[in-house]
C-alpha positions as CSV (number, residue, x, y, z in Angstrom):
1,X,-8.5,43.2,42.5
2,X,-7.5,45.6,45.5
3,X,-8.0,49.3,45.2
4,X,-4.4,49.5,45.5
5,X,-3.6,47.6,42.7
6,X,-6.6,48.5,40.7
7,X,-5.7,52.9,41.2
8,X,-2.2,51.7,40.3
9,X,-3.0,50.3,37.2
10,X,-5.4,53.1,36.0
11,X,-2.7,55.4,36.3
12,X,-0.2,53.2,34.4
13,X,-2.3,53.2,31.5
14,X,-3.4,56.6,32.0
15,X,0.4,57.8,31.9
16,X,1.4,55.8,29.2
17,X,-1.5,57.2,27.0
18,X,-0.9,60.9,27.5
19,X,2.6,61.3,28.2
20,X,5.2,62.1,25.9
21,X,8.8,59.6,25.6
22,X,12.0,61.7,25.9
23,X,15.0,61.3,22.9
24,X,17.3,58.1,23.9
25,X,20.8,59.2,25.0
26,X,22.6,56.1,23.9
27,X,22.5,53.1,21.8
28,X,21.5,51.1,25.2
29,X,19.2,53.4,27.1
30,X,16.1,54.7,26.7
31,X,14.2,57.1,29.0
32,X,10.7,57.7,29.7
33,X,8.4,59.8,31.7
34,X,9.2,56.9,34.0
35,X,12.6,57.6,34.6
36,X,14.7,54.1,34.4
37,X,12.2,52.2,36.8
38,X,12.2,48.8,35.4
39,X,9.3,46.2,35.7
40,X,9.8,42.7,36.5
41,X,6.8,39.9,35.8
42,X,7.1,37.1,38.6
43,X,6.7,33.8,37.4
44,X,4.0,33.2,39.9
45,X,1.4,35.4,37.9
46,X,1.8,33.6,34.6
47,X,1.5,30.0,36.3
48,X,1.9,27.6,33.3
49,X,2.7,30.1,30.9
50,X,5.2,32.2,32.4
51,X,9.1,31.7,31.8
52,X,10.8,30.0,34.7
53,X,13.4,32.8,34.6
54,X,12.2,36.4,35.1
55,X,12.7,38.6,32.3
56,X,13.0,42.3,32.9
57,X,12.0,44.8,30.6
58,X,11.7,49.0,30.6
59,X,8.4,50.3,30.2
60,X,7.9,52.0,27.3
61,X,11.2,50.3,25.9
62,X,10.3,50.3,21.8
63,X,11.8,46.6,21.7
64,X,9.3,45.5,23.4
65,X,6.6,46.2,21.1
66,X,3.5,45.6,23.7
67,X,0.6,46.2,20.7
68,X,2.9,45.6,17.8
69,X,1.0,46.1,14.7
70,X,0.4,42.4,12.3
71,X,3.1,42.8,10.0
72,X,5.8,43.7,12.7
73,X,4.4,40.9,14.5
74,X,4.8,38.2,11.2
75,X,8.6,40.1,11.2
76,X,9.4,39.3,14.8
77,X,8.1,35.3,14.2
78,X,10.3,35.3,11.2
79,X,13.3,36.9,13.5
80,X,12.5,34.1,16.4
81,X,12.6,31.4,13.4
82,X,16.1,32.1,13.0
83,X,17.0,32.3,16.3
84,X,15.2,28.7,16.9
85,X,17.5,28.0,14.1
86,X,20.5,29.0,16.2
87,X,19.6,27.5,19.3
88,X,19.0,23.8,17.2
89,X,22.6,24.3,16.1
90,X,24.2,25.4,18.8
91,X,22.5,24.1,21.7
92,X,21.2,20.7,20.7
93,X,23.7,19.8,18.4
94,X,21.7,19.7,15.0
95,X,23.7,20.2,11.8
96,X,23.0,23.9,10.2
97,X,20.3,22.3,7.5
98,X,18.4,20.4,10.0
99,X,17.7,23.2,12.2
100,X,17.0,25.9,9.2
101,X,14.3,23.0,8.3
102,X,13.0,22.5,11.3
103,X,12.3,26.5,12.3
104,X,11.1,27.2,8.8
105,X,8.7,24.3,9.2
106,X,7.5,24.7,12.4
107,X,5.4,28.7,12.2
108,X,3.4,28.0,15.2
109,X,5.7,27.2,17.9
110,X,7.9,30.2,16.7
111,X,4.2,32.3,17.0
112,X,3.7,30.8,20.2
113,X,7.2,31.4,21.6
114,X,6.9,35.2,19.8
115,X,3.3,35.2,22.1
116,X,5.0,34.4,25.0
117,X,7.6,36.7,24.9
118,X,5.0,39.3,24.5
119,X,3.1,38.7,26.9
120,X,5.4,38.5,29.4
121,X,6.7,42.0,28.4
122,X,3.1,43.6,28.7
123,X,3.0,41.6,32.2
124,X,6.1,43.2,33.5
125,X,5.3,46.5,32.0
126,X,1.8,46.3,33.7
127,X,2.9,45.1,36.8
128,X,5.6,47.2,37.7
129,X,8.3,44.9,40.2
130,X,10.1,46.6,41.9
131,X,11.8,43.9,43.5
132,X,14.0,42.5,40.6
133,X,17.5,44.0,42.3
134,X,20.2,43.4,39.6
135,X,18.1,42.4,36.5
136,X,19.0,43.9,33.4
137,X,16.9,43.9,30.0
138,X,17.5,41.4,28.0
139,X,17.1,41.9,23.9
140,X,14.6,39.9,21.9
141,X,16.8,37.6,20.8
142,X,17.9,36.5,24.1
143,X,14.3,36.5,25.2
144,X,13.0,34.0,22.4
145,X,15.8,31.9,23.4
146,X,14.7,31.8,27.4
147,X,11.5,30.9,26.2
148,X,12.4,28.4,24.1
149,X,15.0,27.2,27.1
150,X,12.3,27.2,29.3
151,X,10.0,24.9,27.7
152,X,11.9,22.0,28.3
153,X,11.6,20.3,25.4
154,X,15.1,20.9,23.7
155,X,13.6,21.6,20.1
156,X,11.4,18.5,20.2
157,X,7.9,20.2,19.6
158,X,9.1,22.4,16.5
159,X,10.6,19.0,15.2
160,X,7.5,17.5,15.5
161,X,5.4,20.6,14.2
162,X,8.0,20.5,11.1
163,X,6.8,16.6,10.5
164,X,3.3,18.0,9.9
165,X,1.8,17.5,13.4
166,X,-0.6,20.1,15.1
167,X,1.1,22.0,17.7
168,X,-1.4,20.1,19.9
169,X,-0.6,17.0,18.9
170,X,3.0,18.1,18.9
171,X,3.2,19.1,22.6
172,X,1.7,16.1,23.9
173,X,3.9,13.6,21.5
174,X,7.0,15.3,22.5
175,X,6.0,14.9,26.2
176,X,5.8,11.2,25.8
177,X,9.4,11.0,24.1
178,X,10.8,13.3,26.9
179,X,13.5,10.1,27.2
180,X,14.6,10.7,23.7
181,X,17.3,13.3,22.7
182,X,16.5,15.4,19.6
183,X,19.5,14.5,17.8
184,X,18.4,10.6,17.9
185,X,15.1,11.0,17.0
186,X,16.1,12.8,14.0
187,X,18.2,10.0,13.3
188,X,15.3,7.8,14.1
189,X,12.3,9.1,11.4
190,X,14.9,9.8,9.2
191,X,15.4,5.7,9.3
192,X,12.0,5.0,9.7
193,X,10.9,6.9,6.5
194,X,13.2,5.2,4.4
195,X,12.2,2.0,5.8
196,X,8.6,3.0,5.7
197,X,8.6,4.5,2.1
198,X,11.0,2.4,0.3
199,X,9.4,1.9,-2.8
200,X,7.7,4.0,-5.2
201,X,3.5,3.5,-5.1
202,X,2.8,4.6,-8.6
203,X,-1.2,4.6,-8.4
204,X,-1.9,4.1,-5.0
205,X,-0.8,0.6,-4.8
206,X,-1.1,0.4,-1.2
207,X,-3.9,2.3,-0.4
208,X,-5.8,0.0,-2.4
209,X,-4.2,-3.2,-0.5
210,X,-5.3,-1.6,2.2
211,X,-9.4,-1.0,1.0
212,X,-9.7,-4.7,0.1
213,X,-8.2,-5.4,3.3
214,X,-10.4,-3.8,5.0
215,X,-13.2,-4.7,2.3
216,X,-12.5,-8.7,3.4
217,X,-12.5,-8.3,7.3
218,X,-15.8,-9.5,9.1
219,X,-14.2,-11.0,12.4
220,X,-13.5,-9.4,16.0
221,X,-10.2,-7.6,15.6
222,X,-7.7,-6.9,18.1
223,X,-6.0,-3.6,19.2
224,X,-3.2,-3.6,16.9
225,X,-5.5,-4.2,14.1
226,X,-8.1,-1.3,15.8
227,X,-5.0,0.8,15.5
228,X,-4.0,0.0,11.7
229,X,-7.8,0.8,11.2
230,X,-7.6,4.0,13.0
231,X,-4.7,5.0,11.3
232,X,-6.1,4.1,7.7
233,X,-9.3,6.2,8.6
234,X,-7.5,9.6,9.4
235,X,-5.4,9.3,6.2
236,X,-9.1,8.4,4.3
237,X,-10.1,11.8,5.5
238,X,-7.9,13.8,4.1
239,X,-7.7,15.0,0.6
240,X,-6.8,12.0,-1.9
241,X,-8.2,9.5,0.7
242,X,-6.2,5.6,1.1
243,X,-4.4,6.8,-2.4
244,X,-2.4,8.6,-0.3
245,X,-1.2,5.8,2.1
246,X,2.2,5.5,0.1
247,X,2.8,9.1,0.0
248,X,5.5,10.1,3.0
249,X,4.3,13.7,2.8
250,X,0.8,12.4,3.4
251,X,0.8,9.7,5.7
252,X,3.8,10.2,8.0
253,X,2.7,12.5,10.5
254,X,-0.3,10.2,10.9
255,X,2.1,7.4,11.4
256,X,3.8,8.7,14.3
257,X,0.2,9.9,16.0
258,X,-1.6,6.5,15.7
259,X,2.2,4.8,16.9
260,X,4.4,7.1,18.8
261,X,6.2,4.0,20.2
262,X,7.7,3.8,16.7
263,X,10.1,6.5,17.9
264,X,11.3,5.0,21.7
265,X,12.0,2.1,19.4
266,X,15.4,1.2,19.6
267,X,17.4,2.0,16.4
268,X,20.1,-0.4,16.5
269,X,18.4,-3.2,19.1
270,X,14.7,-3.2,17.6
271,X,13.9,-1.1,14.0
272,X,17.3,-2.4,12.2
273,X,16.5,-6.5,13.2
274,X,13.5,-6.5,12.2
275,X,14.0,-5.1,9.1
276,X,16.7,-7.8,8.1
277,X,14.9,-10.5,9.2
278,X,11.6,-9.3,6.9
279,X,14.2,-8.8,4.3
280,X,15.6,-12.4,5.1
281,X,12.3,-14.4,4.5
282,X,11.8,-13.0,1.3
283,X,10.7,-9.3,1.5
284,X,12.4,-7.1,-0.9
285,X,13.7,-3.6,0.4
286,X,11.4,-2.0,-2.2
287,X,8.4,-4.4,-0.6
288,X,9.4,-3.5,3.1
289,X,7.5,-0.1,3.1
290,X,3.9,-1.7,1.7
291,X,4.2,-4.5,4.4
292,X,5.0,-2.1,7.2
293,X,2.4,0.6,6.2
294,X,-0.4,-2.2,6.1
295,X,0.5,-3.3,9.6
296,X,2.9,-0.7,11.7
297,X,2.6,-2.9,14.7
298,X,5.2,-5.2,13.4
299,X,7.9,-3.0,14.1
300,X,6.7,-3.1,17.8
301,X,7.2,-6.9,18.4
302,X,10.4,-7.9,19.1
303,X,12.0,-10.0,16.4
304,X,12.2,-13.4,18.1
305,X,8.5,-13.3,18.6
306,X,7.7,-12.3,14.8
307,X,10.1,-15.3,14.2
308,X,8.1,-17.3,16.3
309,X,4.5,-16.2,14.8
310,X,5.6,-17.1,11.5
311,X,7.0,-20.7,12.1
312,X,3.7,-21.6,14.3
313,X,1.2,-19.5,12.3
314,X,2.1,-19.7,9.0
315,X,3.6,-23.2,9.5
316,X,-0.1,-24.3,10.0
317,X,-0.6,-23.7,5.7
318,X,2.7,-25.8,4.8
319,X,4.3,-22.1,4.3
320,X,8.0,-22.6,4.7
321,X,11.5,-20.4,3.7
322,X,10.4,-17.8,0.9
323,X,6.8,-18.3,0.8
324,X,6.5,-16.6,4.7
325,X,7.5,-13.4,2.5
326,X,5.3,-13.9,-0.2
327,X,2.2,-14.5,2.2
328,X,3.1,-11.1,4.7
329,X,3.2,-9.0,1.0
330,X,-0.2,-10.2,0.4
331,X,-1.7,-10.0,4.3
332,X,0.6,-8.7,6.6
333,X,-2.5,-9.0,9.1
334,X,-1.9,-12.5,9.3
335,X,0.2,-12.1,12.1
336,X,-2.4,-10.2,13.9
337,X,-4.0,-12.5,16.9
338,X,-7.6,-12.3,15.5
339,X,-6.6,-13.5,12.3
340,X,-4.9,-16.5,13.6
341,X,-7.7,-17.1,16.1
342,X,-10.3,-17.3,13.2
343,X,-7.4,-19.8,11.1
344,X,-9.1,-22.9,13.1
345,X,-12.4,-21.5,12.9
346,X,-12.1,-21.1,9.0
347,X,-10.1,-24.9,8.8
348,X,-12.9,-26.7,11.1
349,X,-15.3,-25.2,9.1
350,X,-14.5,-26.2,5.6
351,X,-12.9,-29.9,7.0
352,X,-16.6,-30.3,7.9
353,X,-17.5,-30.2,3.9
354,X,-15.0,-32.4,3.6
355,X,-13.0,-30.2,1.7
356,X,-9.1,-32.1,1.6
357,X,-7.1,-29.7,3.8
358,X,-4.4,-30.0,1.2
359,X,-6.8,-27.7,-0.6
360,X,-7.7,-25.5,2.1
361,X,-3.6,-24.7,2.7
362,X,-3.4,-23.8,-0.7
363,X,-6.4,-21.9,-0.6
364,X,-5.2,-19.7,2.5
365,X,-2.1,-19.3,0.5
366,X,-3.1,-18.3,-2.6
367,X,-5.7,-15.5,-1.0
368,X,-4.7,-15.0,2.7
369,X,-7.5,-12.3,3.0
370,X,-9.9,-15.3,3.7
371,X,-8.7,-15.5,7.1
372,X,-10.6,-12.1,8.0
373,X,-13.8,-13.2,6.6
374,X,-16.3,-15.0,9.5
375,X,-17.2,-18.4,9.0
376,X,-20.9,-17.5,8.9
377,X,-20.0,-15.4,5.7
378,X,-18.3,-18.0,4.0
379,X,-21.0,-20.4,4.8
380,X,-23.1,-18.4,2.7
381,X,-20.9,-18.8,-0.6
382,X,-20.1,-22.5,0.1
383,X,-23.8,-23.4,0.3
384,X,-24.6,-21.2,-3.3
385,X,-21.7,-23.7,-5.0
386,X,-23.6,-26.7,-3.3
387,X,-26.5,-25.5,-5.4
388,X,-24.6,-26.0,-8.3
389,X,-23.2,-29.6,-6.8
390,X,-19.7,-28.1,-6.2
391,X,-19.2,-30.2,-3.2
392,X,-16.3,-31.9,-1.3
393,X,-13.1,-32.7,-3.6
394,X,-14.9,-30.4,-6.6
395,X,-15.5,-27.8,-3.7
396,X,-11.6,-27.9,-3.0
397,X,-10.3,-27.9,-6.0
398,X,-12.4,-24.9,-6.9
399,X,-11.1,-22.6,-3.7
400,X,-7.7,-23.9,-4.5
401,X,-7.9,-22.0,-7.5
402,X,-10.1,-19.1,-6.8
403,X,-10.1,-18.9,-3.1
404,X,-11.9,-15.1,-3.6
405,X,-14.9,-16.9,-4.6
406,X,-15.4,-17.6,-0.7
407,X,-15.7,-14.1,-0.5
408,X,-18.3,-13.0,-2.9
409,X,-21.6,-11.5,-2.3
410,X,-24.3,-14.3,-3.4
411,X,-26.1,-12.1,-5.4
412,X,-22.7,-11.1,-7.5
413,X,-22.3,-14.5,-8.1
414,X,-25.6,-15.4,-8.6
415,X,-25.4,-12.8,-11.7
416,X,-22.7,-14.4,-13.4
417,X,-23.9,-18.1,-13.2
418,X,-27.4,-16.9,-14.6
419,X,-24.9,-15.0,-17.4
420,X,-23.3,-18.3,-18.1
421,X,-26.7,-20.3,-18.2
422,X,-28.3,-17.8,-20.4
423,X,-25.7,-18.1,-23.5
424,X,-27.1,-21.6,-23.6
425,X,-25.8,-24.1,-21.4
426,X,-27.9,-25.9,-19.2
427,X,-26.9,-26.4,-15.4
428,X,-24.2,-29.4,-16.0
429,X,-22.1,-27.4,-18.5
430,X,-22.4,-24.3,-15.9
431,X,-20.9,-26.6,-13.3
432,X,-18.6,-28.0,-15.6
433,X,-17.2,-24.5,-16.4
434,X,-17.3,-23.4,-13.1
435,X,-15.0,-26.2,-11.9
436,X,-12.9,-25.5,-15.1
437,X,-12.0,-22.1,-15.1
438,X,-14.0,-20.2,-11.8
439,X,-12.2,-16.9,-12.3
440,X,-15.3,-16.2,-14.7
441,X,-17.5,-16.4,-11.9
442,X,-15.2,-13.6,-9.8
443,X,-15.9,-11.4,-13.2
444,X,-18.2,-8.5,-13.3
445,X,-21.0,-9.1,-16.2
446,X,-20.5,-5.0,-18.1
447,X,-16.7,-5.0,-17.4
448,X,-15.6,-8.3,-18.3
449,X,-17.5,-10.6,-19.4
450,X,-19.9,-9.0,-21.9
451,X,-17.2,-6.9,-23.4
452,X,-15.3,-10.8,-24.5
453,X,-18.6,-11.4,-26.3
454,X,-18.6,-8.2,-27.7
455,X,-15.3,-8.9,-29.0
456,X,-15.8,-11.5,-30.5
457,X,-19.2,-10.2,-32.6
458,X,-16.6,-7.3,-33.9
459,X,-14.5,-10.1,-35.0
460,X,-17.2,-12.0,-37.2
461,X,-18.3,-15.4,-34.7
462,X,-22.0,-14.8,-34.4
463,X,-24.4,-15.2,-30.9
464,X,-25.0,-18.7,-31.9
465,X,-21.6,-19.7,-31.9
466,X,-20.9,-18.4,-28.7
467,X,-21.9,-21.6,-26.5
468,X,-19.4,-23.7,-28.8
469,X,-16.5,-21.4,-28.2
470,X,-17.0,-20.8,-24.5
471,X,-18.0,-24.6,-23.6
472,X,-14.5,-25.5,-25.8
473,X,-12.4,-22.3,-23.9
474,X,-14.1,-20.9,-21.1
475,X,-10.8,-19.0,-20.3
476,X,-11.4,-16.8,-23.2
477,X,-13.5,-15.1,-21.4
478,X,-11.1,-13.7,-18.6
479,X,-8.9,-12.5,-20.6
480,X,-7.2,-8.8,-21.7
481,X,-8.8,-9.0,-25.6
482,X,-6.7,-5.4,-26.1
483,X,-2.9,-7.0,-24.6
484,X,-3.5,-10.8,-25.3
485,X,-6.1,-11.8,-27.7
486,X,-6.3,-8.6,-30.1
487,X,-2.0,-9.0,-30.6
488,X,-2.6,-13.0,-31.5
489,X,-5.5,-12.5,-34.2
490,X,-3.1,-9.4,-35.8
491,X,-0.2,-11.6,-35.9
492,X,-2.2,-14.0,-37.7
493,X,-3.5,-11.5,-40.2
494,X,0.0,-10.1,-40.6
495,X,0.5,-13.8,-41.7
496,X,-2.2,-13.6,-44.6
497,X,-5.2,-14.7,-42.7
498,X,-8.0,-12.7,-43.5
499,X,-10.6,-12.1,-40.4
500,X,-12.5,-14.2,-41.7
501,X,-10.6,-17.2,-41.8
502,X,-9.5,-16.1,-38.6
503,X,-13.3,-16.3,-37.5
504,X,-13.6,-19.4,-38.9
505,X,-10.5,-21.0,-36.8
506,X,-12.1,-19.6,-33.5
507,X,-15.3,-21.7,-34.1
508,X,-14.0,-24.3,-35.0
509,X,-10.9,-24.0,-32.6
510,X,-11.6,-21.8,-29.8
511,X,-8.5,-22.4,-27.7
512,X,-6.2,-21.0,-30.3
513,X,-7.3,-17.4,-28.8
514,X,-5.1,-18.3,-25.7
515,X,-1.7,-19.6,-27.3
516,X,1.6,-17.6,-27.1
517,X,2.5,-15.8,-29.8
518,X,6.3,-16.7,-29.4
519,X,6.3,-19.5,-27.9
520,X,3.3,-21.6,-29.9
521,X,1.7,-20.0,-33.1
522,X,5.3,-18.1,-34.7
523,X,7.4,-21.3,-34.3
524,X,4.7,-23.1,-35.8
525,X,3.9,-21.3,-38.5
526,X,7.7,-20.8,-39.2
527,X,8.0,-24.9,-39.6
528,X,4.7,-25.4,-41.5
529,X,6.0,-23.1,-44.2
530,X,10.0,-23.1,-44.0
531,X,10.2,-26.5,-43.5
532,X,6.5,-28.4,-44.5
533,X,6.6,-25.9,-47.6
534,X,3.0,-25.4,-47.0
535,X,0.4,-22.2,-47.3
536,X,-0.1,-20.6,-44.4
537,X,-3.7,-21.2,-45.8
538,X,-3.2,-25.1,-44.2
539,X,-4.0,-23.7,-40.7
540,X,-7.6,-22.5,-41.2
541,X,-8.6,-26.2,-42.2
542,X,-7.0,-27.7,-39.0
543,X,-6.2,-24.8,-36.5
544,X,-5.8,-27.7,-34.0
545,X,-2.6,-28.3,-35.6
546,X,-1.3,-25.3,-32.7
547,X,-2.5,-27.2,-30.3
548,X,0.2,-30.3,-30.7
549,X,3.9,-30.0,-29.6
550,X,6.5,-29.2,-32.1
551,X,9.3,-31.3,-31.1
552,X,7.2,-34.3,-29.7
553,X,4.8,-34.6,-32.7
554,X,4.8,-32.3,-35.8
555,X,8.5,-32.2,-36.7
556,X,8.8,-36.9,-35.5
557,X,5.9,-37.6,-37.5
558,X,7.0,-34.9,-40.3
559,X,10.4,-36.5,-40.8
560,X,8.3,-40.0,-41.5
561,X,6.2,-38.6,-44.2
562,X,9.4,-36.9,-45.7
563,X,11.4,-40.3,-45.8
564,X,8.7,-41.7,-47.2
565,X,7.8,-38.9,-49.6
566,X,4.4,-39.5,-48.6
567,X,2.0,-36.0,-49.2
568,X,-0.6,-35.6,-46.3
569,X,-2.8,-32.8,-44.5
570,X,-2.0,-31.7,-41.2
571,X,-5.0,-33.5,-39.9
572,X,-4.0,-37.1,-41.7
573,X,-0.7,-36.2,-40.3
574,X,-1.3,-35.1,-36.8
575,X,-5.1,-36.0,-36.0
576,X,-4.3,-40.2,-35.9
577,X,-3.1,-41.7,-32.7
578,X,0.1,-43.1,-32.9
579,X,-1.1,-46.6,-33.5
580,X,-3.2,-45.4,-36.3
581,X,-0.5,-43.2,-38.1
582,X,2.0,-46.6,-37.6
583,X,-0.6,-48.6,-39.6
584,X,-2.0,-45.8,-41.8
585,X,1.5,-44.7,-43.0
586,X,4.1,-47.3,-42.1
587,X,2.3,-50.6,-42.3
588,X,4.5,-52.0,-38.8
589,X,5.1,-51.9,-35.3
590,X,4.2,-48.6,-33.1
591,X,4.9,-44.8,-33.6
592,X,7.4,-44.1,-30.8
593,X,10.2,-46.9,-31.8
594,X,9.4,-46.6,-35.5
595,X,9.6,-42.8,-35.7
596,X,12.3,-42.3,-33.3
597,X,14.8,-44.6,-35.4
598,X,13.8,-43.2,-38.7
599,X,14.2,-39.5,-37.2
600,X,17.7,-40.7,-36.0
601,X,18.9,-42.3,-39.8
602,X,17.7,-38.2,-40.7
């Protein structure tokens, strides 16, 4: 600093300290010991920060409020909210709601445009120019409105700030959409959060999509899937974690920082065609938001090359029409290039067990995730099932059924088969089961599996009689006892079974614990006693009588005993084959012409 300038402004500050302000003569002037010399800053002292028009302000004017105190200064960025409001409105062309939400959502660019119009007051009243011939003072007002002119953004940072973004993050996004007008891009994220949060996600539905997928991936991803990543991890670290992924207050302003292309999209050329084509393969609107949260960079691919993906990709599983839909809700990653780079590598792999590839296809489509997993991890789980002589077609039909067993940890598994073998069965029976019904071996031991056992116990079967059941209905033990097996046994007992009857038809019966209540045991029961005229009793003796089909067995071979008035139990009636029954009850020929014409002269 020169002596000049550094003598000049001791005595600036000097003056202003000690002397006196005289009484204002009008409504527009105000006088100091200064006379009416006016200061003007130069747009070359503030670089960056300066306006690009130079605003010119009296020293010691009160408006300007060069120290103003906290509270006048929260005042002034409430003033400069509404006047952001105004300029919205008036200048950019937003209706009077959209700009009153934007400036009420957006404190820190009205605190930094309230900062700059400070500063640039205590500038001029520092510096003292006394080359600003013709400028006249401008009101606050007027000022927060340069400012905000002057920025060069048209409103697009406050927009941006009222979507949640930093004012960081803000400045730089609205830089990179300096193409886009703020009227459109209003219009834009409106349309992209309805598209985006379409349906409700009561629980955290797609959050937790999203953790298994992420659970299930051990391949080399590409960028687009690096990006979903990224995005999922920022919303992870904020309070409520993935749960949160559904939630537009949440998640959105994450959205647009991980893929600020969404917004140069295109509304009418790119967002609105994709969006019916999803829709058109069997998406529903409600659907549309979890698919495109799981894996934004759809919406950046032009539509004729999503088209294209799916008929090549997904036309590699037999996946046709409908089914594309069904396949993108449960793995939208599948059109990501590292998943359908590691397709062949899972295919060549499992073709070399000799697993049919008609099982494979249904494998992949039953549990797309598999197509994240490395080959080397499900190496592992193939070989543990080898163990157990699951090979080749059994191998096939097993992953047809339960493809998540590929993705097991081996010592999980392990658990489970070692659970199985301990109730009793040696290793053919756990093979046996396992090829039967392999959901049980997908089933944690405390949550699932022991609590069936447990079940039953409460019920009256004992330990020992467990191996019997499960070797006769190993799906017993996968299922809800509280919504499907409890509701059966009450229905029985509301019948006049006691429990334990009801015990005793589960030993000796087992698969009775799976039938439908409307559909199997109440139309039953309603013929055996209706129309039979028997005890409801009649059941616990021969609970396989459930098991047979009403119209094709109980009520043809009822209708020959009737005609007949022949009196029989439901095993003599049901548990013969039909040549037996023919020559047990009817002496000639075969069941099916026999019963048939008798049931017709009924």
């Amino acid at each position: 600093m020169s002596m000049e300038l550094l003598h000049i402004s001791c005595n600036i500050e000097t003056l202003a300290l000690v002397s006196p302000r005289f009484p204002s003569f009008s409504s527009g002037f105000n006088s100091t010991l200064f006379g009416s010399r006016r200061v003007t800053l130069s747009p070359a002292h503030l670089g960056r920060r300066a306006a690009a028009v130079s605003v010119s302000a009296q020293l010691g004017n009160p408006n300007t409020n060069p120290s103003p105190s906290a509270s006048n200064h929260d005042g002034r960025i409430s003033l400069a909210q509404g006047f952001i409001a105004e300029f919205l409105q008036h200048e950019v062309g937003l209706s009077a709601a959209d700009s009153e939400s934007i400036s009420s959502n957006s404190p820190k660019y009205a605190r930094m445009i309230v900062d700059s119009v400070r500063d640039l007051d205590e500038w001029n009243s520092w510096k003292g120019n006394e080359d600003a011939e013709g400028s006249e003072g401008l009101g606050f007002k007027e000022k927060v409105i340069c400012m905000v002119k002057q920025k060069g953004d048209d409103g697009k940072v406050a927009f941006l700030e009222s979507l949640g973004l930093s004012l960081s993050s803000a400045m730089y996004l609205a830089h990179y959409l300096s193409s886009e007008s703020l009227p459109v891009l209003l219009c834009k994220v409106k349309y992209l959060k309805e598209i985006f949060f379409s349906g409700s996600d009561d629980g955290g539905l797609v959050g937790k999509y999203a953790r298994r997928m992420m659970l299930y991936l051990s391949i080399r991803i590409d960028e687009d899937v690096q990006q979903t990543l990224s995005f999922f991890e920022k919303i992870k670290a904020r309070r409520g974690g993935l749960d949160m992924l559904g939630s537009e207050d949440a998640s959105f302003r994450f959205l647009i920082e991980s893929f600020p292309r969404l917004l140069l999209l295109s509304q009418e050329s790119d967002i609105k065609p994709t969006v019916e084509f999803l829709v058109s393969i069997g998406i529903s609107r409600d659907c549309l938001g979890k698919v495109l949260l799981l894996f934004p960079p759809i919406m950046l691919v032009k539509t004729k090359e999503i088209k294209r993906k799916i008929a090549e990709d997904l036309g590699k599983v037999n996946v046709v029409n409908q089914d594309s839909g069904n396949i993108l809700l449960k793995y939208p990653w599948i059109l990501s290039t590292s998943i359908q780079e590691n397709y062949q590598h899972i295919v060549s792999f499992l073709e070399g067990e000799r697993v049919p590839k008609v099982d494979i296809d249904h494998a992949i489509r039953r549990w797309p995730l598999l197509l994240g997993c490395s080959t080397s991890n499900v190496k592992i789980m193939v070989n543990e099932l080898a163990k157990l002589d699951v090979r080749n077609k059994k191998l096939g039909k097993v992953i047809s059924k339960v493809p998540q067993l590929l993705l097991c940890k081996p010592q999980e598994f392990l658990k489970v088969v070692s659970f199985v073998g301990d109730l009793g069965f040696q290793k053919e029976t756990v093979t046996q089961i396992l090829c039967r019904c392999p959901e049980i071996f997908g089933c944690s031991i405390e949550k699932t599996l022991q609590r069936k056992l447990v079940f039953l116990t409460r019920f009256g079967v004992s330990k020992s009689q467990f191996p019997r059941i499960i070797r006769k209905y190993p799906e017993f033990l996968i299922y809800d006892t509280d919504r499907t097996v409890l509701p059966r046994l009450k229905y029985l007992m509301e019948k006049g079974l006691s429990e334990k009857e009801i015990a005793f038809m589960v030993r000796k019966f087992s698969p009775i614990l799976g039938y439908s209540i409307d559909k199997v045991l109440k139309p039953k029961l309603e013929f055996l006693v209706n129309s039979m005229n028997k005890p409801v009793s009649e059941v616990v003796d021969y609970p396989r009588y459930f098991s047979y089909s009403l119209e094709k067995r109980i009520k043809p071979r009822f209708w020959v005993l009737k005609g007949k008035n022949i009196e029989s139990t439901l095993q003599e009636m049901l548990g013969k084959n039909d040549e037996e029954f023919a020559t047990d009850f009817m002496g000639l020929g075969t069941l099916s012409h026999q019963s048939s014409n008798e049931h017709a002269s009924l």
